[in-house]
Structures are given as structure tokens and as C-alpha cells.
C-alpha angles and dihedrals in degrees: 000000000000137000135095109315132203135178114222100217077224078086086053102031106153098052120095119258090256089055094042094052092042091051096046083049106050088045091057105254109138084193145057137194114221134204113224087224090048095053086035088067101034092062124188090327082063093049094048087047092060088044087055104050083047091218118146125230126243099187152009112216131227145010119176132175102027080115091052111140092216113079093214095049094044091047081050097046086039098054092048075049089058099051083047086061085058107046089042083049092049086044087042086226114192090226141008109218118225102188104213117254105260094218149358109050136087126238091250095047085046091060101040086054092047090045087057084043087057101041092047078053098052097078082056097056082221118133115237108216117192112216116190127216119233093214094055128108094233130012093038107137143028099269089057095045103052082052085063100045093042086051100050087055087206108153085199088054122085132155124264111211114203107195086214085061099036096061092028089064092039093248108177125217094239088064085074091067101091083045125099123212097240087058092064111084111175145007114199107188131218135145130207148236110255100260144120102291083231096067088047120118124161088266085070089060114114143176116312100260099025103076143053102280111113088223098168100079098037080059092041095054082045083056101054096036086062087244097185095182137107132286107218120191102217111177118164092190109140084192074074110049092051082071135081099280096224091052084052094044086045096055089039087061084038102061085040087061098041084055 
């Protein structure tokens, strides 16, 4: 496998930025995904630690409640997206992931809100990605997703596939056909212990290569379709981050070689 690779510190989640950026680095990623909590936490000695690694950032997860049915809930959730804009604009982060509401809205609601999410980001020059969630009610595979995202009509909005997701909500390769490639901003990897999807929750992801997951065809469709974008290694195992978090960055570049 080839292509531009990035590991989300999601993978290596109790270290310390310093040790985050030192371990991504060391196991030849030039990029790194970030978690807005996580950032959030870390403060300006966080934000000199990344200009120091020089590694650039992929993306910027994750937004939540900009769906939210209740105006008050969704300003609130708006205006923390705002200050996300800023931050992912000072970091020049390649996307800014929205994670899909799980329940409650229609299609139609979802895009008008994503639409308004895109529009609060254009002052920013930053790129919003949707990224479903298999185990949602809704907007749970790749089909419903890119519905929301066409009808939005945002340039500065594009679709983020995460292959967990993907296989959890039984998305299927041919529903990246409408799409165009441009349109996808962001694939963020992760296999997957072999169990009933619906058993499945982020702490069964594994290593790209080692799961159930039948990656091979999903990255050669990306292929074909000229996908561009980074492949970001996300894996939320706490088996993992009980390790040394260059021996787990290591083997993460590791399973994306052996692809």
C-alpha cells in the first residue's frame, strides 16, 4: 500500500504530546491526526510540541452536536465548532471531522445543518469531512452519508470513510460509485476483531491487516477513484495504549506497508 499516511494519537492516546509526536515520527508518519480534547488539554505546550516535530496534521477530530435538534444545544455546539476552525486553521489541518448525528434527524434536517457547519468554516479556509457511524440509526454507511454531503452542496464539505465504520454499518464498495474522489476527504483505518457487528464498539479495532474486515477492495476502489487524501491509522484499543507508544506507531506503519 502506498499513499500519504498519518497516525491519528487517538492509536496512542495516554502518552504525552511530546511523546506522541516523537513516536509518529520515528515510525515514519509525516502526519498526525489530533483530537480536539485532547489539544484542548495539552495548551500552548501541546501546540509548540507539534511545531516542533514538524509533522503535519491530517485531521482534526471530532465535531458533535452541530445537528442537534435543540437551537440552544446546536449555537452552543456551533460556537466550540468555531473555535475548532481556529485552532485546525493555526495547525493547517487537512480536515476538520463532523461525526453524523446517530438518531433523531431527518436526511434533509442533517444536510441543512451541515450546509450552516460549512458555511460558519468558510471564513477559516479549513475542509469539513462527515464521517458516519456504523452503529447509528441513520447516517450509518456510505450511501447515507454522501446524501447528506450532495445535498448540502458545501464545496468545503466531503465525506470522511472510516473502514471500522464502514464494515460495522454493512457499507458496501459499489456505494462509492456517484462519488467523486475529490469529494472524499479523508480515510481513517482500522480493522477489527472477528465478531457480530453488533457487538462491535471502537475498543475491538485493531491493526489494518489483522481483522475481519476484507480491506483490499474498499483501497482499491480509493485507488481508482484518484483518492489523494490521507490514510490515517485511528485505533481506540486500550490493549494498545498500555504499550510503548513507539512500539505501537511502529507496528501501525507497519500493518499500512504490509497492505
Amino acid at each position: 500500500m502506498t499513499g500519504k499516511f498519518s497516525l491519528n494519537v487517538a492509536t496512542i492516546l495516554p502518552a504525552d504530546p511530546e511523546q506522541k509526536f516523537y513516536a509518529a515520527g520515528q515510525a515514519g508518519f509525516r502526519a498526525v491526526g489530533l483530537l480536539l480534547g485532547d489539544m484542548a488539554q495539552a495548551g500552548e505546550a501541546g501546540l509548540m510540541e507539534l511545531r516542533l516535530s514538524q509533522l503535519a496534521v491530517s485531521e482534526l477530530v471530532s465535531l458533535s452536536g452541530w445537528a442537534d435538534p435543540d437551537r440552544a444545544a446546536r449555537a452552543v455546539a456551533l460556537a466550540q465548532a468555531e473555535r475548532a476552525f481556529a485552532l485546525a486553521q493555526e495547525v493547517r489541518a487537512e480536515v476538520v471531522v463532523a461525526s453524523a448525528p446517530t438518531r433523531g434527524e431527518s436526511a434533509l434536517a442533517i444536510s441543512d445543518r451541515f450546509r450552516e457547519l460549512c458555511r460558519l468554516a468558510d471564513g477559516y479556509a479549513v475542509r469539513i469531512g462527515l464521517e458516519f457511524s456504523g452503529a447509528g440509526e441513520g447516517v450509518k454507511d456510505i450511501a447515507s452519508a454522501w446524501t447528506i454531503v450532495d445535498t448540502a452542496g458545501a464545496e468545503n464539505g466531503g465525506l470522511v470513510i472510516d473502514t471500522f465504520h464502514y464494515y460495522q454499518g454493512n457499507s458496501r464498495v459499489e456505494m462509492l460509485e456517484p462519488i467523486p474522489g475529490d469529494r472524499i476527504f479523508l480515510v481513517q483505518l482500522a480493522d477489527c476483531m472477528e465478531m457480530p457487528r453488533y457487538e462491535l464498539e471502537n475498543r475491538h479495532r485493531v491493526y489494518p491487516g489483522e481483522g475481519a474486515i476484507p480491506l483490499e477492495p474498499l483501497l482499491a476502489a480509493l485507488y481508482e477513484k484518484g483518492y489523494e487524501g490521507y490514510y490515517s491509522v485511528e485505533l481506540y484499543n486500550e490493549d494498545y495504549w498500555k504499550e510503548d507508544p513507539r512500539v505501537v506507531a511502529r507496528d501501525a506503519m507497519r500493518s499500512l506497508r504490509r497492505l
